[in-house]
PDB file of N, H, CA, C and O in Angstrom:
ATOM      1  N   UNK A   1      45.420   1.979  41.677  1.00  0.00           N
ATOM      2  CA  UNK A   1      46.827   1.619  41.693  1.00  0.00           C
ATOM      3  C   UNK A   1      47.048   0.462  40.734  1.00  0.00           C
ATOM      4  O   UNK A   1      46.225  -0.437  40.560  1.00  0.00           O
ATOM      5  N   UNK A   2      48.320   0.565  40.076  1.00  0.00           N
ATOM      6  H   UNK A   2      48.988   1.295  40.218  1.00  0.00           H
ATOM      7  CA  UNK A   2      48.401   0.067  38.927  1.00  0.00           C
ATOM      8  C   UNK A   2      49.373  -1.508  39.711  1.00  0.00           C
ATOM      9  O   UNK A   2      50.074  -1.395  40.717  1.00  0.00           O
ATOM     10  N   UNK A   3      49.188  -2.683  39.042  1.00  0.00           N
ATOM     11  H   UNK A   3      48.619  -2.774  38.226  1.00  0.00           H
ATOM     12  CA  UNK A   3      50.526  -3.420  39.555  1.00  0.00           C
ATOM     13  C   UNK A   3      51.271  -3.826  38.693  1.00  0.00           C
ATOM     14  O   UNK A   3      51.017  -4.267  37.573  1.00  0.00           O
ATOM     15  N   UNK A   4      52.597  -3.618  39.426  1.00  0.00           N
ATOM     16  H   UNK A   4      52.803  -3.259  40.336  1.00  0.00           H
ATOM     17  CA  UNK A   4      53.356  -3.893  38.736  1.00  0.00           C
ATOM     18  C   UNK A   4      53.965  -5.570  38.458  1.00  0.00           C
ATOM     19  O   UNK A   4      54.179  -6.393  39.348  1.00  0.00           O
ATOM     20  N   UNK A   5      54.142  -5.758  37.103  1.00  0.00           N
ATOM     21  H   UNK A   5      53.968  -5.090  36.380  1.00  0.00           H
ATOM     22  CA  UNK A   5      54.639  -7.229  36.853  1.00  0.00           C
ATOM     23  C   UNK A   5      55.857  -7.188  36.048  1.00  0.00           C
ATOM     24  O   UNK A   5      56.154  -6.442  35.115  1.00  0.00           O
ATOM     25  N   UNK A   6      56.647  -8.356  36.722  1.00  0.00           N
ATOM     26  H   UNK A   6      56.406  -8.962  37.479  1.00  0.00           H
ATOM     27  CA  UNK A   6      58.333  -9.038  36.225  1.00  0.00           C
ATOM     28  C   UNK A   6      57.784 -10.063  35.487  1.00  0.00           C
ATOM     29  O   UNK A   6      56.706 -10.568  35.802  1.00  0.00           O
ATOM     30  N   UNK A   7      58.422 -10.413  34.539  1.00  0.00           N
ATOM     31  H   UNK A   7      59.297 -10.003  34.283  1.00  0.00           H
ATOM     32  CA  UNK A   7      58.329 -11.808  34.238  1.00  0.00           C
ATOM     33  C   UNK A   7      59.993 -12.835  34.693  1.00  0.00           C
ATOM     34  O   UNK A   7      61.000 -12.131  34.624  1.00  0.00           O
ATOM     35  N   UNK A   8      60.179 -13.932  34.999  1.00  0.00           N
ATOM     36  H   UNK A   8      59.361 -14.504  35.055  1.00  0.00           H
ATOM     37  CA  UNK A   8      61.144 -14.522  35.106  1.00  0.00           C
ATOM     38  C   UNK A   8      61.307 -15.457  33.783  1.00  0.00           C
ATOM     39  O   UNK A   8      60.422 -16.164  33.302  1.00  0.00           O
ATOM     40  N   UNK A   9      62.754 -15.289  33.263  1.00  0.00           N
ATOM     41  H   UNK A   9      63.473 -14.715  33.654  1.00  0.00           H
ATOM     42  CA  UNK A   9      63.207 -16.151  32.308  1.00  0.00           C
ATOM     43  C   UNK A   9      64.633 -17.123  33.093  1.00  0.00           C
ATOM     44  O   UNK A   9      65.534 -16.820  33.875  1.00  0.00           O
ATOM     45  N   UNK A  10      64.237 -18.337  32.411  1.00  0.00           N
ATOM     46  H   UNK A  10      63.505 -18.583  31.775  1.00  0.00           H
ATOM     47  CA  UNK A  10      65.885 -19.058  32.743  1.00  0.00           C
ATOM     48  C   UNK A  10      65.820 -18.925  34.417  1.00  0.00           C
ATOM     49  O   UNK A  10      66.970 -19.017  34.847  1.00  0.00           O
ATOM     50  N   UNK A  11      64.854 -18.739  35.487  1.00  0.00           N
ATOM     51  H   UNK A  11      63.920 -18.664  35.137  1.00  0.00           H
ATOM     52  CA  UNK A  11      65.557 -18.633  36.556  1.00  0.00           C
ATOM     53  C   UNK A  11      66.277 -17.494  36.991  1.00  0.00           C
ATOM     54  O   UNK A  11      66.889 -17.454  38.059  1.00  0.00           O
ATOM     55  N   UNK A  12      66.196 -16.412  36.035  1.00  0.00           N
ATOM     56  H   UNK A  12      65.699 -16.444  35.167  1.00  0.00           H
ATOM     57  CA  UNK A  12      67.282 -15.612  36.340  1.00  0.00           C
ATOM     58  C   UNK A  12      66.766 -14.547  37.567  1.00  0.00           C
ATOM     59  O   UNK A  12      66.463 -13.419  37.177  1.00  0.00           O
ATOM     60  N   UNK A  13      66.700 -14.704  38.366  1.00  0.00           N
ATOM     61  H   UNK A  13      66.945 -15.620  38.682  1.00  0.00           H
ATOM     62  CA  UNK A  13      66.334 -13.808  39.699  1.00  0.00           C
ATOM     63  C   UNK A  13      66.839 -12.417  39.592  1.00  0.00           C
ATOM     64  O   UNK A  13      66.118 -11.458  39.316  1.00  0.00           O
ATOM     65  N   UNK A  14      68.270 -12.346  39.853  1.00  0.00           N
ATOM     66  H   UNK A  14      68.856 -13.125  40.077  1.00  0.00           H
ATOM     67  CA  UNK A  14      68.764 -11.147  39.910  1.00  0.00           C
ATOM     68  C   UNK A  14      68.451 -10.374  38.638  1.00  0.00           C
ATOM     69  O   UNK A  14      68.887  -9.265  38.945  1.00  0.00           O
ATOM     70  N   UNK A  15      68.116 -10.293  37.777  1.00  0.00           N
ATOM     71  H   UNK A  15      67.761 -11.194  37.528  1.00  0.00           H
ATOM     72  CA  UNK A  15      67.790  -9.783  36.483  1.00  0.00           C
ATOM     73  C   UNK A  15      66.586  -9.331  36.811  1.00  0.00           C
ATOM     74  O   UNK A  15      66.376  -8.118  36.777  1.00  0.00           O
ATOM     75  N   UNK A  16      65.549 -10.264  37.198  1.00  0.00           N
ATOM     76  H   UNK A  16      65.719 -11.249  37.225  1.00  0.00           H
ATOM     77  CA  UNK A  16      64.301  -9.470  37.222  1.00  0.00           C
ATOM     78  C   UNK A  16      63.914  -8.958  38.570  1.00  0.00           C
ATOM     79  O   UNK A  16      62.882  -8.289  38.622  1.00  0.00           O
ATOM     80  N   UNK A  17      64.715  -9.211  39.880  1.00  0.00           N
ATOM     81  H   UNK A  17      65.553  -9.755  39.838  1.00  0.00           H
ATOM     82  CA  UNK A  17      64.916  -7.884  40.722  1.00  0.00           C
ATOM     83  C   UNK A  17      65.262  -6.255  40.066  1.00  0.00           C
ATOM     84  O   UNK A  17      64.715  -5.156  40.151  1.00  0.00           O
ATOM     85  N   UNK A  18      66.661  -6.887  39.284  1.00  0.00           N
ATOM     86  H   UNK A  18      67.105  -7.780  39.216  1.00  0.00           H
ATOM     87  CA  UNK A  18      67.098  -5.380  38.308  1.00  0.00           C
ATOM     88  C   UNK A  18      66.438  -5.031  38.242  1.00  0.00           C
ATOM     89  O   UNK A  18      66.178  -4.151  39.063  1.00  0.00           O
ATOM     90  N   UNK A  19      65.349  -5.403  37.058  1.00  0.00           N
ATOM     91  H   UNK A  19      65.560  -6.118  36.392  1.00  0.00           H
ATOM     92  CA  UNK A  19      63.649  -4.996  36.578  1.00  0.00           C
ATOM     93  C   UNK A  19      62.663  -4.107  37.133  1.00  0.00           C
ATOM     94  O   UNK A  19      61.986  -3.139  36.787  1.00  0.00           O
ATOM     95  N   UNK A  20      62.957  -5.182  38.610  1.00  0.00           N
ATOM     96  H   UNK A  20      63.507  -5.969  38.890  1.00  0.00           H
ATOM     97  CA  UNK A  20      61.308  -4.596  38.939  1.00  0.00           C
ATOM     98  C   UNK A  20      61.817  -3.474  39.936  1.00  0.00           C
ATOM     99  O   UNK A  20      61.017  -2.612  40.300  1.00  0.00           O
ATOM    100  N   UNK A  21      63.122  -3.462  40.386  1.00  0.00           N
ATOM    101  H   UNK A  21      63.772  -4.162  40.089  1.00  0.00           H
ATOM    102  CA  UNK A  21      64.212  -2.256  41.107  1.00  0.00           C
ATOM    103  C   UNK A  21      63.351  -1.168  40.205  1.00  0.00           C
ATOM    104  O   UNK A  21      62.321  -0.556  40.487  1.00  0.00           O
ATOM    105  N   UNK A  22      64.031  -1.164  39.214  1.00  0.00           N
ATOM    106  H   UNK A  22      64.868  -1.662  38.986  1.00  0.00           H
ATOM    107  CA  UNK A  22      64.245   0.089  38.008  1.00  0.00           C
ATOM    108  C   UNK A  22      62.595   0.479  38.070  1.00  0.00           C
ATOM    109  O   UNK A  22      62.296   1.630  38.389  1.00  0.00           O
ATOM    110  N   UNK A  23      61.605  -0.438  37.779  1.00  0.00           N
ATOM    111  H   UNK A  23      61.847  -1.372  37.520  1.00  0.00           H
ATOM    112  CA  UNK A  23      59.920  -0.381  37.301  1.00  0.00           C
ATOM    113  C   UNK A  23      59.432   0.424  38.531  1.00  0.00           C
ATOM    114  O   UNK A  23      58.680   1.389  38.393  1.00  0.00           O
ATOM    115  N   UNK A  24      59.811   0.067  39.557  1.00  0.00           N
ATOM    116  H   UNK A  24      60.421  -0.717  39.669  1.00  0.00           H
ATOM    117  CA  UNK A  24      59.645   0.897  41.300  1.00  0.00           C
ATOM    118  C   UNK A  24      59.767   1.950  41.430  1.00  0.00           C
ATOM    119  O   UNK A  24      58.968   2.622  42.081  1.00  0.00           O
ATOM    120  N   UNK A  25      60.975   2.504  40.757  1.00  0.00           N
ATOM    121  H   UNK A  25      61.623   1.957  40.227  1.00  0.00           H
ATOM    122  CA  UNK A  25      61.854   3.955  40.838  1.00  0.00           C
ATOM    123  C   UNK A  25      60.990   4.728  40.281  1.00  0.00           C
ATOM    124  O   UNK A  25      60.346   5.632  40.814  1.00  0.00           O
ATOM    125  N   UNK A  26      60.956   4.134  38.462  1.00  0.00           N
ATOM    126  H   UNK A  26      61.479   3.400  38.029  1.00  0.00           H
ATOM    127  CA  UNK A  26      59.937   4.565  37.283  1.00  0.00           C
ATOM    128  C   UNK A  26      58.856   5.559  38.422  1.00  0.00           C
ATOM    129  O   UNK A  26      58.658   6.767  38.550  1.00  0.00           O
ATOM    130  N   UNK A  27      58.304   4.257  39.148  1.00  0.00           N
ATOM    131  H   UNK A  27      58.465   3.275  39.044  1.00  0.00           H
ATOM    132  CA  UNK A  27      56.826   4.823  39.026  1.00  0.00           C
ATOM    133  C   UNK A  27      56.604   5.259  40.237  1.00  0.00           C
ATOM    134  O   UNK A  27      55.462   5.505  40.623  1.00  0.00           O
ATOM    135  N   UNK A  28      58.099   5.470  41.296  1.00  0.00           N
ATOM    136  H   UNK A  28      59.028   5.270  40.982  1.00  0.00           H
ATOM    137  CA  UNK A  28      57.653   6.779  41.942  1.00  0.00           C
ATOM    138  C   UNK A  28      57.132   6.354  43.621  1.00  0.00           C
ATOM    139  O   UNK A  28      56.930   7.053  44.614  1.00  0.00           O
ATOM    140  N   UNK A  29      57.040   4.923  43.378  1.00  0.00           N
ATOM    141  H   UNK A  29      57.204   4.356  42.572  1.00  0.00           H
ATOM    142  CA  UNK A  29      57.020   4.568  44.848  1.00  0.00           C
ATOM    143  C   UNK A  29      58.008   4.793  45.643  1.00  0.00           C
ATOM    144  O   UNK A  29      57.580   4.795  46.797  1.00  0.00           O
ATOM    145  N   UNK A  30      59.006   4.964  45.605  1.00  0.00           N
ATOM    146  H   UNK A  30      59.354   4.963  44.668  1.00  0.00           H
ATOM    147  CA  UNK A  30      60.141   4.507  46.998  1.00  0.00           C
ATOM    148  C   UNK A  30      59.806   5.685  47.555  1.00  0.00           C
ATOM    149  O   UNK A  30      59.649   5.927  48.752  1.00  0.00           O
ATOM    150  N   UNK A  31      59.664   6.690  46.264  1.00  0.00           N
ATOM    151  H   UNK A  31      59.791   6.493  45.292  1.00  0.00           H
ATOM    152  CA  UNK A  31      59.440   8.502  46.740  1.00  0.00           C
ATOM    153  C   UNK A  31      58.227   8.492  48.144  1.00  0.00           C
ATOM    154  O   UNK A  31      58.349   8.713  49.349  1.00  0.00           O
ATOM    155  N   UNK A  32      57.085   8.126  47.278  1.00  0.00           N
ATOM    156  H   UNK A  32      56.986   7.947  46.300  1.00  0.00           H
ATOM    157  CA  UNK A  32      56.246   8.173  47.842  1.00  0.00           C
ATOM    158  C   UNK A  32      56.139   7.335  49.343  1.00  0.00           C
ATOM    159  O   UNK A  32      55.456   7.630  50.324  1.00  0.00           O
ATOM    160  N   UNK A  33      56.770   6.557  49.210  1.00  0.00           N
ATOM    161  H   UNK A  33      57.325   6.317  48.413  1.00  0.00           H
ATOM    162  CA  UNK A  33      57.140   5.273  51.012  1.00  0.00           C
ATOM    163  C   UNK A  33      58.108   6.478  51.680  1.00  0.00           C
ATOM    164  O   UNK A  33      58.116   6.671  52.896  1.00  0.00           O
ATOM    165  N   UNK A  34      58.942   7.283  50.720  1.00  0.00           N
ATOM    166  H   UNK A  34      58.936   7.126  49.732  1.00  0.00           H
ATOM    167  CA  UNK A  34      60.158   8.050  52.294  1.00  0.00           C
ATOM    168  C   UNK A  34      58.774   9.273  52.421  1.00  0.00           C
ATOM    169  O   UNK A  34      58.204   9.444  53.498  1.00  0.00           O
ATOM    170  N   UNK A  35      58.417   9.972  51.274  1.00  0.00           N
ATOM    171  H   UNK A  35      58.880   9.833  50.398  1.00  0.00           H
ATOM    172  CA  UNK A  35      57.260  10.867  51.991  1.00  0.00           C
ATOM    173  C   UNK A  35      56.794  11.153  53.133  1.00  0.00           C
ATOM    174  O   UNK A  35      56.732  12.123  53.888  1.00  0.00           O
ATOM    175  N   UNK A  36      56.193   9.116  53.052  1.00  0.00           N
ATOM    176  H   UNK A  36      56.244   8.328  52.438  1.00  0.00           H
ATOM    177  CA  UNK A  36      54.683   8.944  54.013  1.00  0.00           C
ATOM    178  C   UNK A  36      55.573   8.762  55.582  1.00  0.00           C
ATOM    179  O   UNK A  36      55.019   8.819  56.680  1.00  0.00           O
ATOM    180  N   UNK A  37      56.813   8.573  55.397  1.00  0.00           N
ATOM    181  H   UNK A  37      57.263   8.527  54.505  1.00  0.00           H
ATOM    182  CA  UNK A  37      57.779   7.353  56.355  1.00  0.00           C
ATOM    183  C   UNK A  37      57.884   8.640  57.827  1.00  0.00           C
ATOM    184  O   UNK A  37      57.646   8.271  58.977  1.00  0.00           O
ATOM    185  N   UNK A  38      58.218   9.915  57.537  1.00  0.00           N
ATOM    186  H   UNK A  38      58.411  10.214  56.602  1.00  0.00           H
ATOM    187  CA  UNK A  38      57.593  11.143  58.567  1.00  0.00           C
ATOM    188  C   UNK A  38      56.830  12.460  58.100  1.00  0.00           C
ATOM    189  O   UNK A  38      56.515  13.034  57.058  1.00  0.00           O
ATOM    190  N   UNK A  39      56.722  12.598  59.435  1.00  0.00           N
ATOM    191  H   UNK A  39      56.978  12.131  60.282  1.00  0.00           H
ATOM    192  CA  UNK A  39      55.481  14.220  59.128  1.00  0.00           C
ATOM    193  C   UNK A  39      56.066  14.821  58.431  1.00  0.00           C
ATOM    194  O   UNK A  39      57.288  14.689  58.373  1.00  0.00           O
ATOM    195  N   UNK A  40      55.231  15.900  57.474  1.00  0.00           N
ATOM    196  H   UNK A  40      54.238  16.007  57.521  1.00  0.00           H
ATOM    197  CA  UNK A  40      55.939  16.759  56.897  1.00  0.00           C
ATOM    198  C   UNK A  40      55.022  18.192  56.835  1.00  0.00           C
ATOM    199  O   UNK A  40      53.814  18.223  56.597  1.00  0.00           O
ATOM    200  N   UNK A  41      56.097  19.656  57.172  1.00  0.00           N
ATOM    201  H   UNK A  41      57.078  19.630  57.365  1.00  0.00           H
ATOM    202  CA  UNK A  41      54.802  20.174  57.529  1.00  0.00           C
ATOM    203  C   UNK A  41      54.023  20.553  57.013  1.00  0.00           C
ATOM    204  O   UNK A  41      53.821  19.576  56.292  1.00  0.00           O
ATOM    205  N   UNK A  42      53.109  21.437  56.646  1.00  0.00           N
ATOM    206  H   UNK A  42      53.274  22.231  57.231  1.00  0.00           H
ATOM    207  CA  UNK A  42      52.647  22.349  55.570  1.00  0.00           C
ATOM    208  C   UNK A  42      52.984  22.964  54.975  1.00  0.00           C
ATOM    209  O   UNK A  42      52.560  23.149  53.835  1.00  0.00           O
ATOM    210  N   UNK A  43      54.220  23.744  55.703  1.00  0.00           N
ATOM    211  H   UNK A  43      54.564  23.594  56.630  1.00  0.00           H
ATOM    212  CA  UNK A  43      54.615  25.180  54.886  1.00  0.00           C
ATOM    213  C   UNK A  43      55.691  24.358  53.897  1.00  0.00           C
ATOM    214  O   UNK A  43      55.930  24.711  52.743  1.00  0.00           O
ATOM    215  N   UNK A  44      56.376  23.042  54.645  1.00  0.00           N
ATOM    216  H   UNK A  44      56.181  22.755  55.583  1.00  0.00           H
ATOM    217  CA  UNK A  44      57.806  22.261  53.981  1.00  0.00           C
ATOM    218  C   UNK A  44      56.574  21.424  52.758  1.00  0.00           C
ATOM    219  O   UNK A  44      57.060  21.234  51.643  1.00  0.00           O
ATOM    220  N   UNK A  45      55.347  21.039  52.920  1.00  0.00           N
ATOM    221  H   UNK A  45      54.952  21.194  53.825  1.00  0.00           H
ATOM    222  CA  UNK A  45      54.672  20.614  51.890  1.00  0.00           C
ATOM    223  C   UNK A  45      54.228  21.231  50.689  1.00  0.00           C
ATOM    224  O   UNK A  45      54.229  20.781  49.543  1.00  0.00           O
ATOM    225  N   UNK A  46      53.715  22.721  51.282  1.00  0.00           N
ATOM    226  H   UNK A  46      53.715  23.086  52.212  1.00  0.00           H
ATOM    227  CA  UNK A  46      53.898  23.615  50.034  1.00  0.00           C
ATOM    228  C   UNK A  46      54.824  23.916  49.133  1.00  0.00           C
ATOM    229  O   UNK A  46      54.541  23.971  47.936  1.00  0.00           O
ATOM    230  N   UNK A  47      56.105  24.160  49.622  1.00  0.00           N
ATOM    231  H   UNK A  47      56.335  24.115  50.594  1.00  0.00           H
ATOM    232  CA  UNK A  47      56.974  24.552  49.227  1.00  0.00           C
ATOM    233  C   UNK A  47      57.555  23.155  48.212  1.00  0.00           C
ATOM    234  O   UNK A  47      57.323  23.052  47.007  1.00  0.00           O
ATOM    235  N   UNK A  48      58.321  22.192  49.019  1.00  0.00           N
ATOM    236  H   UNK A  48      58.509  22.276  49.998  1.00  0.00           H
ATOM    237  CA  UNK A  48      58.233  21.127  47.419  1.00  0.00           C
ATOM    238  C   UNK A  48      57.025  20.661  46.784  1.00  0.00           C
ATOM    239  O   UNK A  48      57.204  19.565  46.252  1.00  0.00           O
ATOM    240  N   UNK A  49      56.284  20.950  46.702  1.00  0.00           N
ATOM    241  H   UNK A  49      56.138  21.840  47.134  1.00  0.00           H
ATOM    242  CA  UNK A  49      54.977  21.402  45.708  1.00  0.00           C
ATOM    243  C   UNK A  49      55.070  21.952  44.714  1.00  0.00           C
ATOM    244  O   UNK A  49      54.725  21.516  43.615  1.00  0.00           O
ATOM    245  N   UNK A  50      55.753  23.436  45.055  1.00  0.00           N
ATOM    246  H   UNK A  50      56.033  23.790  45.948  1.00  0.00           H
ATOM    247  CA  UNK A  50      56.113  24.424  43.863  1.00  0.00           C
ATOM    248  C   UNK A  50      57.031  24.205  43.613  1.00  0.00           C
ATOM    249  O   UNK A  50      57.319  24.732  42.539  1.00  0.00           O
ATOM    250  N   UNK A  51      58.443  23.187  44.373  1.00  0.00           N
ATOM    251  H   UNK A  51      58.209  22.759  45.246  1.00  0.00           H
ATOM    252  CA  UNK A  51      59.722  22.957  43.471  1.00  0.00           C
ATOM    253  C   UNK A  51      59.421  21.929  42.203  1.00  0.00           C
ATOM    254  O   UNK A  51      59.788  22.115  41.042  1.00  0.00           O
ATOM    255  N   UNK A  52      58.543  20.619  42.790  1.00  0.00           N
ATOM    256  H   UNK A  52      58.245  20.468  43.732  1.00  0.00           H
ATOM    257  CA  UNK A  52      58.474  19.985  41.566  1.00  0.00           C
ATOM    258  C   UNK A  52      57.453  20.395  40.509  1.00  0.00           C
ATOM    259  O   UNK A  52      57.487  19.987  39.348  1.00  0.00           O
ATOM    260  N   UNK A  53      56.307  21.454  41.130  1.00  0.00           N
ATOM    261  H   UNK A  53      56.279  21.786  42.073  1.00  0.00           H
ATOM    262  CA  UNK A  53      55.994  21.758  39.524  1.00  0.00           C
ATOM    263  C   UNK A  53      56.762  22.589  38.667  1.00  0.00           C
ATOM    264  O   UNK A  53      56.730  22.609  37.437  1.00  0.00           O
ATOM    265  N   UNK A  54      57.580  23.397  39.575  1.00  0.00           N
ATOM    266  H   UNK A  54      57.606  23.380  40.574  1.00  0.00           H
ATOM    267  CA  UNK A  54      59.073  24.150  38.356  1.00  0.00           C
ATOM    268  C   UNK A  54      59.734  23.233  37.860  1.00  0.00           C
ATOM    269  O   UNK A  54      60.070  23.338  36.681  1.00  0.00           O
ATOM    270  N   UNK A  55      60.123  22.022  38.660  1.00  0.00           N
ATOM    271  H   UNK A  55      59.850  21.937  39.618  1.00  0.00           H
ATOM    272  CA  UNK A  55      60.813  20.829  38.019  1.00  0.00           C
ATOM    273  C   UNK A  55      60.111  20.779  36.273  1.00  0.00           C
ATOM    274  O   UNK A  55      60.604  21.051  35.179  1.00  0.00           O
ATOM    275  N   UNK A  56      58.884  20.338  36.668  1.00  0.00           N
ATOM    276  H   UNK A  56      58.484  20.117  37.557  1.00  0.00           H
ATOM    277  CA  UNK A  56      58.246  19.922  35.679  1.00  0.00           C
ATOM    278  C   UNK A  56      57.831  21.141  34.372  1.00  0.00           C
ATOM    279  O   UNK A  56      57.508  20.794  33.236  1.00  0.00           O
ATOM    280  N   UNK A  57      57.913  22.389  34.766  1.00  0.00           N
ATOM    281  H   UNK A  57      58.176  22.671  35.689  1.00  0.00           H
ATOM    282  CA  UNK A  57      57.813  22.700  34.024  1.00  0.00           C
ATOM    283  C   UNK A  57      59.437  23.317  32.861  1.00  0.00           C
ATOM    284  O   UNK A  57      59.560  23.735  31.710  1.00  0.00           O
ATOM    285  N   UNK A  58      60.265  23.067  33.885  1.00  0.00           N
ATOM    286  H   UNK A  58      60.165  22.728  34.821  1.00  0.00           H
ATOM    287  CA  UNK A  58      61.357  23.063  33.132  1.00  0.00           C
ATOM    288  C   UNK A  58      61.702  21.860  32.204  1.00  0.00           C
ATOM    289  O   UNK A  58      62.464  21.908  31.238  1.00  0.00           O
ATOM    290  N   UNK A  59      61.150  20.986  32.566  1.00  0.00           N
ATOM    291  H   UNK A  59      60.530  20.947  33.350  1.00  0.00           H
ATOM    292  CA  UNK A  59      61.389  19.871  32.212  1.00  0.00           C
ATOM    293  C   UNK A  59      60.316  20.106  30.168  1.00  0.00           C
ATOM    294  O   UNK A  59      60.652  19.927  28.997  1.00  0.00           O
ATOM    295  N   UNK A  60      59.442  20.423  30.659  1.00  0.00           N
ATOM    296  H   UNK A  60      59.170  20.568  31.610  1.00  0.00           H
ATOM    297  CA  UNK A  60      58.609  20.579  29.446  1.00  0.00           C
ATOM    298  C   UNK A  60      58.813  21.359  28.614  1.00  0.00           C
ATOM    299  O   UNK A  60      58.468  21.120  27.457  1.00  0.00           O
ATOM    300  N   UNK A  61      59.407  22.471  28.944  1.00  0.00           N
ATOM    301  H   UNK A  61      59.687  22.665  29.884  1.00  0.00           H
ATOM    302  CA  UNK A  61      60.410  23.637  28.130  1.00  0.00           C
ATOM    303  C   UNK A  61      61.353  22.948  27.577  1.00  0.00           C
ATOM    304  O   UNK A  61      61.529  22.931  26.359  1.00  0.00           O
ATOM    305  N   UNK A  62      62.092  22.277  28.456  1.00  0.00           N
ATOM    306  H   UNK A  62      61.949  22.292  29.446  1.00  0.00           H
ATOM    307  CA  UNK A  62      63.548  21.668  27.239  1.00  0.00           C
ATOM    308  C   UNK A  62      62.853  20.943  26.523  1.00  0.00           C
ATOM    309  O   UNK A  62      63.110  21.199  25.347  1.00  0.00           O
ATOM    310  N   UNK A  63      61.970  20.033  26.637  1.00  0.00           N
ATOM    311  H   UNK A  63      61.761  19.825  27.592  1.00  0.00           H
ATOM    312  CA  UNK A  63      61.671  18.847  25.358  1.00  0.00           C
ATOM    313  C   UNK A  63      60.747  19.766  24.413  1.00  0.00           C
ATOM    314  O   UNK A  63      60.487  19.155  23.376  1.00  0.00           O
ATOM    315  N   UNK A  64      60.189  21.012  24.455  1.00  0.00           N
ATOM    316  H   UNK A  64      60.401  21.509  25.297  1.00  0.00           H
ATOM    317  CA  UNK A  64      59.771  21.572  23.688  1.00  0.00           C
ATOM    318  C   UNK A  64      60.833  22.338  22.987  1.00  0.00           C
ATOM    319  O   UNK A  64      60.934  22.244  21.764  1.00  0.00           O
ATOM    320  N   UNK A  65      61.493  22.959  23.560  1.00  0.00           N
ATOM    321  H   UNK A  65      61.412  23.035  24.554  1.00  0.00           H
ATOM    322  CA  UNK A  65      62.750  23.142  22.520  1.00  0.00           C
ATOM    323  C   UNK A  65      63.367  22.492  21.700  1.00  0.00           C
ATOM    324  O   UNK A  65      63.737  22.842  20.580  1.00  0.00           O
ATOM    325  N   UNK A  66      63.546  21.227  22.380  1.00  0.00           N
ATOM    326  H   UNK A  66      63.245  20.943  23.291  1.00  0.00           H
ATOM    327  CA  UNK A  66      64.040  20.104  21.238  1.00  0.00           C
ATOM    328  C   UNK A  66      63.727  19.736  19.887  1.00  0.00           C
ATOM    329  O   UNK A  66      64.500  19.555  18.946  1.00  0.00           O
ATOM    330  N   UNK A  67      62.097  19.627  19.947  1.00  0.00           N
ATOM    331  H   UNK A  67      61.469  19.774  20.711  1.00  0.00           H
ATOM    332  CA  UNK A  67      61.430  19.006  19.065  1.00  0.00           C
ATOM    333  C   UNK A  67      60.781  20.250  18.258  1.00  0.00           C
ATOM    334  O   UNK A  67      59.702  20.014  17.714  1.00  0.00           O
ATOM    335  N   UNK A  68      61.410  21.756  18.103  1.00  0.00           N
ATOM    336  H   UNK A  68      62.286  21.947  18.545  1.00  0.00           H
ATOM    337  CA  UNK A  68      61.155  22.873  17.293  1.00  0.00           C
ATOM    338  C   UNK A  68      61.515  22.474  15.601  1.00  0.00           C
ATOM    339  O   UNK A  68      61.359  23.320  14.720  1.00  0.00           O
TER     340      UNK A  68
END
């Protein structure tokens, strides 16, 4: 596990909450905290399994189209 770091300038707090808000999202934790937060079953685990690897592979189709 990777950690994550803010730096603070000027005091500015709310700015590098913004930051480390946004750096959190990025990398997929909050996902992963509601996941773990109840059971989930097998068949409901399989199944978004195969939604996000279609996610992903749609996702890799458009940016390959793009860059033709």
């Amino acid at each position: 596990m990777k950690a994550i770091e803010v730096k603070v300038f000027d005091n500015d707090l709310e700015k590098a909450m913004r930051i480390l808000k946004k750096k959190i999202q990025n990398d997929g934790l909050f996902k992963r905290l509601k996941l773990k937060k109840s059971y989930e079953k097998p068949s409901e685990f399989r199944r978004r399994k195969e939604r996000e690897a279609l996610r992903r592979q749609r996702i890799a189709v458009a940016r390959s189209r793009r860059y033709r």
